[in-house]
N, CA, C and O atoms as CSV, one atom per row, in Angstrom:
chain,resi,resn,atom,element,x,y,z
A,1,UNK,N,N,0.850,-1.174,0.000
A,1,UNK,CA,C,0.000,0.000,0.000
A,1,UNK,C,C,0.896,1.239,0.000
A,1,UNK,O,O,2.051,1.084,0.399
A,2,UNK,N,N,0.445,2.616,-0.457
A,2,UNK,CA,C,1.224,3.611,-0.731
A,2,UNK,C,C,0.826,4.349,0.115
A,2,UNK,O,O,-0.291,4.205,0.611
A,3,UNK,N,N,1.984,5.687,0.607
A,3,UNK,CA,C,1.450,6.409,0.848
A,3,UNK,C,C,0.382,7.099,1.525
A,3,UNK,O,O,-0.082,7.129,2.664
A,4,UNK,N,N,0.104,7.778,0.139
A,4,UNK,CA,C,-1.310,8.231,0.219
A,4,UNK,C,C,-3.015,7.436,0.933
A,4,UNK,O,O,-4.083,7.677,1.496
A,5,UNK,N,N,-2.110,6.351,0.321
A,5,UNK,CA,C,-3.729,5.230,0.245
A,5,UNK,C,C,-4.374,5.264,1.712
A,5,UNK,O,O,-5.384,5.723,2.246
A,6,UNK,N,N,-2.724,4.193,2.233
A,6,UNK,CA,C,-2.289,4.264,3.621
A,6,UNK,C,C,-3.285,5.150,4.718
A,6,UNK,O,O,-4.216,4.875,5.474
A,7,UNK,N,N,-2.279,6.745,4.222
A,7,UNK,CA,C,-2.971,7.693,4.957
A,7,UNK,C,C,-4.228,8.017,4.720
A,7,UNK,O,O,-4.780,8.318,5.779
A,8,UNK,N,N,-4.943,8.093,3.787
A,8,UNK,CA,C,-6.327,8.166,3.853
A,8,UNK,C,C,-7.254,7.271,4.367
A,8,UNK,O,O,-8.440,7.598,4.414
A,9,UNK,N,N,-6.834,6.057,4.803
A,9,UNK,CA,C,-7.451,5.127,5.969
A,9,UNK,C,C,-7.533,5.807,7.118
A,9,UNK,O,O,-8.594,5.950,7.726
A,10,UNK,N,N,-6.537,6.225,7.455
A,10,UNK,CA,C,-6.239,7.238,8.758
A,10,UNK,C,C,-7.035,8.316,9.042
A,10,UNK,O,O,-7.423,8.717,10.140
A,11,UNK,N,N,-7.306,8.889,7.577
A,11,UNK,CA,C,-7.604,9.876,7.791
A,11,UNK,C,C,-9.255,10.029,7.812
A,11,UNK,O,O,-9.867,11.047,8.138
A,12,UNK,N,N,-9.927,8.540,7.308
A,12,UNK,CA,C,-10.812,8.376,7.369
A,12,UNK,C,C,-11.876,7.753,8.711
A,12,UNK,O,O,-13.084,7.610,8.901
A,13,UNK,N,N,-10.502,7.489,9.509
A,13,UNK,CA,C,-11.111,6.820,10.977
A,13,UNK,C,C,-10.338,8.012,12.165
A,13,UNK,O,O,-9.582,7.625,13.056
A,14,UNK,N,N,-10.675,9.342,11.973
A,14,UNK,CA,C,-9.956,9.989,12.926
A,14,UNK,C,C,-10.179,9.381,14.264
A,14,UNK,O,O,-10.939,8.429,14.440
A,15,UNK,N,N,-9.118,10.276,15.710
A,15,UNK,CA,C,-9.808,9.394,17.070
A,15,UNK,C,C,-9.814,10.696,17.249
A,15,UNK,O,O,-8.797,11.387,17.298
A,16,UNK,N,N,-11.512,11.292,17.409
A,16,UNK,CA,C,-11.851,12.309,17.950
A,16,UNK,C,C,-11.837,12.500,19.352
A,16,UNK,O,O,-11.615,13.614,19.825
A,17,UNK,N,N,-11.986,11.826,19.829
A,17,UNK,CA,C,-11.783,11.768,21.358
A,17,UNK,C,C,-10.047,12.591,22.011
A,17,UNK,O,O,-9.755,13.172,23.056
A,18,UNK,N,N,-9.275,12.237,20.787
A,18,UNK,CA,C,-7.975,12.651,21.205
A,18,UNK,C,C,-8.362,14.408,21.213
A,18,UNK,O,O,-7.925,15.262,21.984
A,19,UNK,N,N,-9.212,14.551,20.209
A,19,UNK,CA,C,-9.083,15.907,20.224
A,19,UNK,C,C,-9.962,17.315,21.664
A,19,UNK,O,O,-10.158,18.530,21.691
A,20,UNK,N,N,-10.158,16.386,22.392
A,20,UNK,CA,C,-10.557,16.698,23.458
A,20,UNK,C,C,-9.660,17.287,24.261
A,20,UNK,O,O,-9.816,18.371,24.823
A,21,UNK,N,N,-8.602,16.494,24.331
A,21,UNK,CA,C,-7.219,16.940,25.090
A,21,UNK,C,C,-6.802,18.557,24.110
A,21,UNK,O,O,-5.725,19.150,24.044
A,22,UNK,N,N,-7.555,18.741,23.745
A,22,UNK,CA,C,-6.771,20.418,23.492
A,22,UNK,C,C,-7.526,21.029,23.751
A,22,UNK,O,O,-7.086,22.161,23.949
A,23,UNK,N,N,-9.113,20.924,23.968
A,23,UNK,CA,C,-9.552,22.107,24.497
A,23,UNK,C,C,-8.625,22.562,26.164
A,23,UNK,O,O,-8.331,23.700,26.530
A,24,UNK,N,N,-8.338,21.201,26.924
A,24,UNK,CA,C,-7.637,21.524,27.973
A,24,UNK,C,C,-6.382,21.676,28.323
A,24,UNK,O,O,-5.963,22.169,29.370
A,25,UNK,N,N,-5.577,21.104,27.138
A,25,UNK,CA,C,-3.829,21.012,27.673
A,25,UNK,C,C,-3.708,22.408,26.377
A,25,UNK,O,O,-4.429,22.370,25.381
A,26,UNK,N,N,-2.751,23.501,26.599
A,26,UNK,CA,C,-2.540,24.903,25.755
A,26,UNK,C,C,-1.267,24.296,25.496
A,26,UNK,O,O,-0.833,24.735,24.431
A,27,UNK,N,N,-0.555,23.542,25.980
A,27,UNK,CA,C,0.854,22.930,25.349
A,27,UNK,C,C,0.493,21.780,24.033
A,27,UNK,O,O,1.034,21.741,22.928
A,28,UNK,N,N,-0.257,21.168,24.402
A,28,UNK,CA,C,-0.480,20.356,23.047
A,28,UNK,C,C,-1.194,21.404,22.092
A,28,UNK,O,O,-0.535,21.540,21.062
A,29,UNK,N,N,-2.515,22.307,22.123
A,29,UNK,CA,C,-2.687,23.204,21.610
A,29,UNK,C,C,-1.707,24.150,20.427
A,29,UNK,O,O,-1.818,24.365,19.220
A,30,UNK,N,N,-1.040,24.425,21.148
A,30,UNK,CA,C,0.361,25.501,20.048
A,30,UNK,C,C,0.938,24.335,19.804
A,30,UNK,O,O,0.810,24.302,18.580
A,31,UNK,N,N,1.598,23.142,20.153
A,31,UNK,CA,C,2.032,22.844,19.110
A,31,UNK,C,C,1.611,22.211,18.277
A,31,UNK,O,O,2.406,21.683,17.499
A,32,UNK,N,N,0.390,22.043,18.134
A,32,UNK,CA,C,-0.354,21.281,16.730
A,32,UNK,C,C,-0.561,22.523,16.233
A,32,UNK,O,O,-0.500,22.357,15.015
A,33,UNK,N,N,-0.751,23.570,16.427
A,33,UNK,CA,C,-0.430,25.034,15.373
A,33,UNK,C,C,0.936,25.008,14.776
A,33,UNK,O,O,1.291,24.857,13.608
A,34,UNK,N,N,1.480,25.158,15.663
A,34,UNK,CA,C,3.103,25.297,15.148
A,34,UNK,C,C,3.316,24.073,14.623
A,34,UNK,O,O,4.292,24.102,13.873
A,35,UNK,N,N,2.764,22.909,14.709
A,35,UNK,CA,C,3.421,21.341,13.543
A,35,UNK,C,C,3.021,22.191,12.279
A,35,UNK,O,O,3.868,22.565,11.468
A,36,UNK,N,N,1.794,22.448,12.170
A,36,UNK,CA,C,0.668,23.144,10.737
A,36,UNK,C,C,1.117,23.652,10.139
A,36,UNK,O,O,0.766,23.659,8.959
A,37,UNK,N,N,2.410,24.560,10.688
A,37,UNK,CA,C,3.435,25.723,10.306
A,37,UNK,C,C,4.466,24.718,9.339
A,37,UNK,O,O,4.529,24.792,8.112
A,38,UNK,N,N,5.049,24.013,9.976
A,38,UNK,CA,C,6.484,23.354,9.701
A,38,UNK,C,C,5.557,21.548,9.309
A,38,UNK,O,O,5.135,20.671,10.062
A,39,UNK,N,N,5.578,21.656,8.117
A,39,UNK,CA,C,4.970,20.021,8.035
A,39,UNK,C,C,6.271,19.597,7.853
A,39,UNK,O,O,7.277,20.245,7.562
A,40,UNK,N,N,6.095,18.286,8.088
A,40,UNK,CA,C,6.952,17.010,7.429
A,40,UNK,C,C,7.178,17.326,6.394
A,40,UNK,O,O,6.418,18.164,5.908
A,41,UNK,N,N,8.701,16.645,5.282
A,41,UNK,CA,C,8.922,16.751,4.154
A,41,UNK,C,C,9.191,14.895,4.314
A,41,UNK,O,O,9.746,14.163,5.134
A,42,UNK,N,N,8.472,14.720,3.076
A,42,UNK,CA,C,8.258,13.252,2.215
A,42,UNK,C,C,9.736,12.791,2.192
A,42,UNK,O,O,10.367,13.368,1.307
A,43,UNK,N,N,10.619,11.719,3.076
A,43,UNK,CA,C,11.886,11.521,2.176
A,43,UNK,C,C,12.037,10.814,1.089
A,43,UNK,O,O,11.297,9.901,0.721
A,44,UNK,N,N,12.888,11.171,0.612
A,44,UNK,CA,C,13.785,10.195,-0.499
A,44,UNK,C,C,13.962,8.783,-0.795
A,44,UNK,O,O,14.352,8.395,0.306
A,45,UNK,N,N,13.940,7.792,-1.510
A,45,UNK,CA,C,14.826,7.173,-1.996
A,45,UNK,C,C,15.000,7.018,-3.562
A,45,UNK,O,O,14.225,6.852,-4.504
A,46,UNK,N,N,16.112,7.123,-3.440
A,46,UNK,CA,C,16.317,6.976,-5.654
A,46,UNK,C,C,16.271,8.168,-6.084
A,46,UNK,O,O,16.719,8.381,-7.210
A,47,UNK,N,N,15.673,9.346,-5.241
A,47,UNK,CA,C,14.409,10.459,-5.981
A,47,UNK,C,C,13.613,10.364,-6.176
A,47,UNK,O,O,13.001,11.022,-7.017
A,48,UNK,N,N,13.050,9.208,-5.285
A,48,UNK,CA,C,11.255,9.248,-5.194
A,48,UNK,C,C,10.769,8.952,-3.692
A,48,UNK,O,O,11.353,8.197,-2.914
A,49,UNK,N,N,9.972,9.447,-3.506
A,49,UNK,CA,C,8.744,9.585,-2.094
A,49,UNK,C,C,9.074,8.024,-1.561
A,49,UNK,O,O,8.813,6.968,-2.136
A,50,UNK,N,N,9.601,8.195,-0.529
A,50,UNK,CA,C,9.887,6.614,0.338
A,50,UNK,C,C,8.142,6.280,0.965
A,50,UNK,O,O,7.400,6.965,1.669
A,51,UNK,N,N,7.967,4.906,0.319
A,51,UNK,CA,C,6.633,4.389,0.280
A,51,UNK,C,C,6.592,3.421,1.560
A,51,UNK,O,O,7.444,2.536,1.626
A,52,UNK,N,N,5.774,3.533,2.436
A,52,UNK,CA,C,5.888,2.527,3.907
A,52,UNK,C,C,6.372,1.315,3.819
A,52,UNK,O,O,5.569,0.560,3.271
A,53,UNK,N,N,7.294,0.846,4.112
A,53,UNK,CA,C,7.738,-0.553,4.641
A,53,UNK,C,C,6.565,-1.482,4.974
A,53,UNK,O,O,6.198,-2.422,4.270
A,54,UNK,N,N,5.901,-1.010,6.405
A,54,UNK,CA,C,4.786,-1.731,7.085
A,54,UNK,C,C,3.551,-0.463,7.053
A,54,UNK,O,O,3.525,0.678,7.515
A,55,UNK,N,N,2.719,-1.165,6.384
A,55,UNK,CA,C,0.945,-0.575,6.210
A,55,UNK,C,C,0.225,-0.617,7.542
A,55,UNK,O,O,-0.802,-1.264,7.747
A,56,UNK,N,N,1.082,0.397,8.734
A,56,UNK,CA,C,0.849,0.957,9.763
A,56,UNK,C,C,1.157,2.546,9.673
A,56,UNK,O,O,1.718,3.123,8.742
A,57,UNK,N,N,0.535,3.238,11.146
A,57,UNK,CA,C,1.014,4.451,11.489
A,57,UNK,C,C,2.220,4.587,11.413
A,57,UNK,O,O,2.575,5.147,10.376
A,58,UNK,N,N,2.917,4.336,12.014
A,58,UNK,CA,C,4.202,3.905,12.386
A,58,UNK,C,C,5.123,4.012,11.249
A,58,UNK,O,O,6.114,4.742,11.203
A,59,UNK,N,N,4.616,3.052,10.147
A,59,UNK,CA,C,5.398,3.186,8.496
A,59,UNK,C,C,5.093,4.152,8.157
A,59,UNK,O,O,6.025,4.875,7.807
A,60,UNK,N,N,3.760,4.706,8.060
A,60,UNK,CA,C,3.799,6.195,7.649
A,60,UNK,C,C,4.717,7.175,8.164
A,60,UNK,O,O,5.215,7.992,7.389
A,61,UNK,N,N,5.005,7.182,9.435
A,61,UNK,CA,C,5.873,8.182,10.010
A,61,UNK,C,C,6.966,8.542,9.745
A,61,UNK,O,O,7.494,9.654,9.715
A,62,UNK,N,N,7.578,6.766,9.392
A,62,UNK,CA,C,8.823,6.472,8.666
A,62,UNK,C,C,9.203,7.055,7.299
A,62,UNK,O,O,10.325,7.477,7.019
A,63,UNK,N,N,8.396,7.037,6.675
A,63,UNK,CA,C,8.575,7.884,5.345
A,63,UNK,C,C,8.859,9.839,5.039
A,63,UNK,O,O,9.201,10.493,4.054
A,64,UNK,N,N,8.488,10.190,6.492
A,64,UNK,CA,C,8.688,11.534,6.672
A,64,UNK,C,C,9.565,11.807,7.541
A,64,UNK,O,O,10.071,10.973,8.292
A,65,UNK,N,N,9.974,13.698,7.503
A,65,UNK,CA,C,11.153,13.550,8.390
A,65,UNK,C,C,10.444,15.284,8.965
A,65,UNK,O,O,9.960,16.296,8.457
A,66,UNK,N,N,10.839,14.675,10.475
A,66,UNK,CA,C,10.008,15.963,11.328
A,66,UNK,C,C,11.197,17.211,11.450
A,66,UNK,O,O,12.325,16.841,11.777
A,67,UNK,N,N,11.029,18.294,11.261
A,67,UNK,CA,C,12.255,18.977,11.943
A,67,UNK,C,C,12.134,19.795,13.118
A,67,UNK,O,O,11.891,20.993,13.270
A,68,UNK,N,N,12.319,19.037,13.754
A,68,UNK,CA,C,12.415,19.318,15.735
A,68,UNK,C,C,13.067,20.731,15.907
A,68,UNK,O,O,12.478,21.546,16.617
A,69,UNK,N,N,14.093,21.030,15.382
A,69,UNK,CA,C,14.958,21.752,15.410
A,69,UNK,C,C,13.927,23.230,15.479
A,69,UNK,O,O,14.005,24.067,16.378
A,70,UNK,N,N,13.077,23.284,14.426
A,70,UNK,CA,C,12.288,24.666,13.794
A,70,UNK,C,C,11.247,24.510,15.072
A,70,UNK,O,O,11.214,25.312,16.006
A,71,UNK,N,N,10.363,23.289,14.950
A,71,UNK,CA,C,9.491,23.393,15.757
A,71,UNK,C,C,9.679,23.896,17.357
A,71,UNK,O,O,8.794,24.438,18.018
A,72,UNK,N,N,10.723,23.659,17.712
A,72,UNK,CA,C,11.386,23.949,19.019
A,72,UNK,C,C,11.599,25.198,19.360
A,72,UNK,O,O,11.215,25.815,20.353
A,73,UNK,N,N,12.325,25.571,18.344
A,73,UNK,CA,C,12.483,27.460,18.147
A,73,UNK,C,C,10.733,28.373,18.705
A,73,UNK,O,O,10.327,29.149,19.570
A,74,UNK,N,N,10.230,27.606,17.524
A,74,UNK,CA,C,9.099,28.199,17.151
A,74,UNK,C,C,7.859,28.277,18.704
A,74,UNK,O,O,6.962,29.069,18.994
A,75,UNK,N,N,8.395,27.066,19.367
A,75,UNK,CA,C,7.508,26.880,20.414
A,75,UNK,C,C,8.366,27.220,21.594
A,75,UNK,O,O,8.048,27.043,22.770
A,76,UNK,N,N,9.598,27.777,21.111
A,76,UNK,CA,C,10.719,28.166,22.310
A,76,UNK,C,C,10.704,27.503,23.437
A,76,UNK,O,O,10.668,27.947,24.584
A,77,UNK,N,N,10.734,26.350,23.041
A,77,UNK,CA,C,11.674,25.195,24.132
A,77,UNK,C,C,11.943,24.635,24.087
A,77,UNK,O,O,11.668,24.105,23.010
A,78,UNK,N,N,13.009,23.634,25.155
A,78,UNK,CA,C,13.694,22.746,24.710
A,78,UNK,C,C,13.630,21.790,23.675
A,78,UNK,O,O,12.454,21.697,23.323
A,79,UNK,N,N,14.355,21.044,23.035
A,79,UNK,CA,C,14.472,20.175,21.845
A,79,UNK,C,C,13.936,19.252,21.969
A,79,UNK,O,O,13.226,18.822,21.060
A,80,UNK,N,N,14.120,18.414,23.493
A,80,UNK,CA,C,13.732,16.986,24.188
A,80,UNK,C,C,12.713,17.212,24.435
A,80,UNK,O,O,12.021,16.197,24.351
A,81,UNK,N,N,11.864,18.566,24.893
A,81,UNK,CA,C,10.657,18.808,25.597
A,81,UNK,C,C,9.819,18.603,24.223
A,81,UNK,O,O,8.867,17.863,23.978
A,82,UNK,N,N,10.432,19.409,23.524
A,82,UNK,CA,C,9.533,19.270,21.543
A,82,UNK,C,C,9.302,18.052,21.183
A,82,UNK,O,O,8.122,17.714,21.092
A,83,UNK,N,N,10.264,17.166,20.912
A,83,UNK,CA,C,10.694,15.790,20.202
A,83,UNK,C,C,9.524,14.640,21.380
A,83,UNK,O,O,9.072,13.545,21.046
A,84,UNK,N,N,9.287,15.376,22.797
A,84,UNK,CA,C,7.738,14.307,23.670
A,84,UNK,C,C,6.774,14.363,23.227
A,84,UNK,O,O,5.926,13.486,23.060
A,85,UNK,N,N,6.787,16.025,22.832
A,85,UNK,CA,C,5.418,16.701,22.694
A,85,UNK,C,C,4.672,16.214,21.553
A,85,UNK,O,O,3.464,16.029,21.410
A,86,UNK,N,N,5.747,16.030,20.700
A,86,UNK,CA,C,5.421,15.879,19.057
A,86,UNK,C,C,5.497,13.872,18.741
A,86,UNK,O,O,5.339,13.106,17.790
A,87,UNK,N,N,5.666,13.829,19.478
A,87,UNK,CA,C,5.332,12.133,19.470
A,87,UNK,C,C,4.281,12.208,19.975
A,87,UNK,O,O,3.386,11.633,19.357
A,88,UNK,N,N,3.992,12.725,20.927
A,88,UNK,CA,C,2.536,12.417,22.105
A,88,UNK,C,C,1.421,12.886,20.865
A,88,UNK,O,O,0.420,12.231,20.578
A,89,UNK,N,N,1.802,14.065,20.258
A,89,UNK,CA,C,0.746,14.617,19.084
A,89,UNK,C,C,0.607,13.313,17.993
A,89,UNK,O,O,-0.526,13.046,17.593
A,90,UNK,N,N,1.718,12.533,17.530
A,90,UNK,CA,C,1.539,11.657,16.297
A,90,UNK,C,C,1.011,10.364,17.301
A,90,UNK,O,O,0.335,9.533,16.695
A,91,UNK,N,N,1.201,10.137,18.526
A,91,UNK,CA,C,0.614,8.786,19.262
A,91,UNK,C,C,-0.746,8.952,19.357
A,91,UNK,O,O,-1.337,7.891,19.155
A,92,UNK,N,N,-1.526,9.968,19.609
A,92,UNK,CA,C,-2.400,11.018,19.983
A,92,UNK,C,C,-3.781,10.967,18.361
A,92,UNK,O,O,-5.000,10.865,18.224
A,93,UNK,N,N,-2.686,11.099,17.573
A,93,UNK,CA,C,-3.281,11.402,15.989
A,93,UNK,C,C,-3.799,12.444,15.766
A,93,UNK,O,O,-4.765,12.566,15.012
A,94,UNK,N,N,-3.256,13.363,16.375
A,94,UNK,CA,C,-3.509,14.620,16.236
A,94,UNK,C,C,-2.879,15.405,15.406
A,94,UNK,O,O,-2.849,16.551,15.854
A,95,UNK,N,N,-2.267,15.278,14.208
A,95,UNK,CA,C,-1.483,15.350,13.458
A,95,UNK,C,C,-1.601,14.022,12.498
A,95,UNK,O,O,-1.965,12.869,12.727
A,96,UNK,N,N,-1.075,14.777,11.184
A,96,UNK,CA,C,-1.149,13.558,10.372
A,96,UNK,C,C,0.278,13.923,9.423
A,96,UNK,O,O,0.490,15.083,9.072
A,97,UNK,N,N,1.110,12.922,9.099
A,97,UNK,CA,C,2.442,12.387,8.594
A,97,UNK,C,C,2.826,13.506,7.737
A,97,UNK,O,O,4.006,13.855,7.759
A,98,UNK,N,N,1.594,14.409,6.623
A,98,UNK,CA,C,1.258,15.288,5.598
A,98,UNK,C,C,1.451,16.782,5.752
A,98,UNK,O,O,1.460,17.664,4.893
A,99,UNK,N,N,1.622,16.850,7.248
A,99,UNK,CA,C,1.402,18.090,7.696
A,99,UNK,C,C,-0.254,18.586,8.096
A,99,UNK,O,O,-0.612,19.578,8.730
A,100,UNK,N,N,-0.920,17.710,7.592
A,100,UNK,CA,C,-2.444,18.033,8.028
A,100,UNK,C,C,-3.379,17.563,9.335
A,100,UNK,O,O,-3.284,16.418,9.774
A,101,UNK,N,N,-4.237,18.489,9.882
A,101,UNK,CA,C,-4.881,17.951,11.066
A,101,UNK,C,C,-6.390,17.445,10.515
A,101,UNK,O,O,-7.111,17.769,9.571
A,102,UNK,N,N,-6.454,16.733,11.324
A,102,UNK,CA,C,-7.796,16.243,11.205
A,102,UNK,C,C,-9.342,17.321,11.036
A,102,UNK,O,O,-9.156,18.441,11.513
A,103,UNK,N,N,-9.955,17.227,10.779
A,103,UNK,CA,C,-11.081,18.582,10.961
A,103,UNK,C,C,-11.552,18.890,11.755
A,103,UNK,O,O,-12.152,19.963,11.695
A,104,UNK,N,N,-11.548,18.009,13.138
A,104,UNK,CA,C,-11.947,17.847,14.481
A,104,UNK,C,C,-11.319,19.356,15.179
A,104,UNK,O,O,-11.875,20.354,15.636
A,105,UNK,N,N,-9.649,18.884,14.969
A,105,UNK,CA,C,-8.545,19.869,15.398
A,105,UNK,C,C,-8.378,21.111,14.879
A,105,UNK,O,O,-7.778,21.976,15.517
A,106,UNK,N,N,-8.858,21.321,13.742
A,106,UNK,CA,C,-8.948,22.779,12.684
A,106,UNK,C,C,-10.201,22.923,13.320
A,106,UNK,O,O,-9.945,24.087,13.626
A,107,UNK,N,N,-11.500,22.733,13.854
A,107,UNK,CA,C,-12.272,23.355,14.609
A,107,UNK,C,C,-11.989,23.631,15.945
A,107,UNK,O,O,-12.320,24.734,16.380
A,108,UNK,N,N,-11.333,22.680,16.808
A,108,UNK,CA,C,-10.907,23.047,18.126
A,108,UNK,C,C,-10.471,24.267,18.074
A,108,UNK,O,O,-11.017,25.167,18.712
A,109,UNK,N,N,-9.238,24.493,17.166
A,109,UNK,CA,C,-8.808,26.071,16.963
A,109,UNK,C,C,-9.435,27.227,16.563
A,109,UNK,O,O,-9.482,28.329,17.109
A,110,UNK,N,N,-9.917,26.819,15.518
A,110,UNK,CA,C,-11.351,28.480,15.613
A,110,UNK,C,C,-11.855,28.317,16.075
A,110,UNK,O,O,-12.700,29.212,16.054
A,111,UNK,N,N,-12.228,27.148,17.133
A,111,UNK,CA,C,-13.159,27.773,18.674
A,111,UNK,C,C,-12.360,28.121,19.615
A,111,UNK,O,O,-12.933,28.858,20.417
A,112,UNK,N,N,-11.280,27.913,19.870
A,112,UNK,CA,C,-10.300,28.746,20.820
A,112,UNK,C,C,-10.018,30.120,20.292
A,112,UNK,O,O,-10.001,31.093,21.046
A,113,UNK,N,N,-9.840,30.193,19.250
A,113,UNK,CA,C,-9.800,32.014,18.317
A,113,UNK,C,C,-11.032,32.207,18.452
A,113,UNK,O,O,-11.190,32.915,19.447
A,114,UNK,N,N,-11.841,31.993,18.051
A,114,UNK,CA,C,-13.095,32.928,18.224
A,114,UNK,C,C,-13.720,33.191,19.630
A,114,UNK,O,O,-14.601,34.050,19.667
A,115,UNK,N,N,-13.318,32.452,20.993
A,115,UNK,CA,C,-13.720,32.532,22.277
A,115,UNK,C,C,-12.472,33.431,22.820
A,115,UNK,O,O,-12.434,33.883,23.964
A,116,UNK,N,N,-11.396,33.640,21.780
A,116,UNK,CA,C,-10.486,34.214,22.433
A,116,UNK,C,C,-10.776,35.888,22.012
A,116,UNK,O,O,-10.428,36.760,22.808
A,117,UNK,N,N,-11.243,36.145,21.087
A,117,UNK,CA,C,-11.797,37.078,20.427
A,117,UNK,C,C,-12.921,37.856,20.932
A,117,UNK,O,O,-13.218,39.036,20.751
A,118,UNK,N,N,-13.480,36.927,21.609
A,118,UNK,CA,C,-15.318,37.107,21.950
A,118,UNK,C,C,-15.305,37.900,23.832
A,118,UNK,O,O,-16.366,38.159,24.400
């Protein structure tokens, strides 16, 4: 299975329930903004899109490469504190391999902007 295919299984069985944990934790919150910012880039092999090994989450993940480094900056803190946070977000599925969130999570956030607004 490819890719894409892969991930659109995923993306078709979100776990909404995860997305509960952001109306209350503001640390998982920003950084599923700030992942949104900095997606994954697809790696390589040959010069083409590395296609999952194993037709799991997990293989999907494998095929992309996170950069901790930006996200860390961006959320100004530590590297190790980033590199928990941002696993707990992909264990979580709150995030997807693509750089994209689920629609659950793109509403959590314009209801935190618009209550923040209001």
């Amino acid at each position: 299975m490819n890719f894409d295919e892969l991930l659109e299984q995923y993306k078709a069985n979100p776990r909404r329930e995860s997305a509960m944990l952001l109306l209350t934790d503001s640390q998982l919150l920003s950084y599923v903004v700030i992942f949104k910012q900095c997606p994954p880039e697809r790696r390589l092999v040959d010069g083409a899109p590395m296609e999952p090994i194993e037709a799991n989450w997990g293989g999907l993940w494998d095929c992309v490469t996170v950069n901790y480094e930006v996200i860390a900056m961006l959320a100004d803190d530590e590297l190790v504190k980033t590199r928990k946070t941002v696993e707990r977000l992909k264990g979580l599925r709150l995030v997807y391999p693509d750089g994209s969130l689920p629609d659950l999570v793109n509403k959590v956030i314009t209801k935190k902007v618009m209550d923040a607004l209001t």
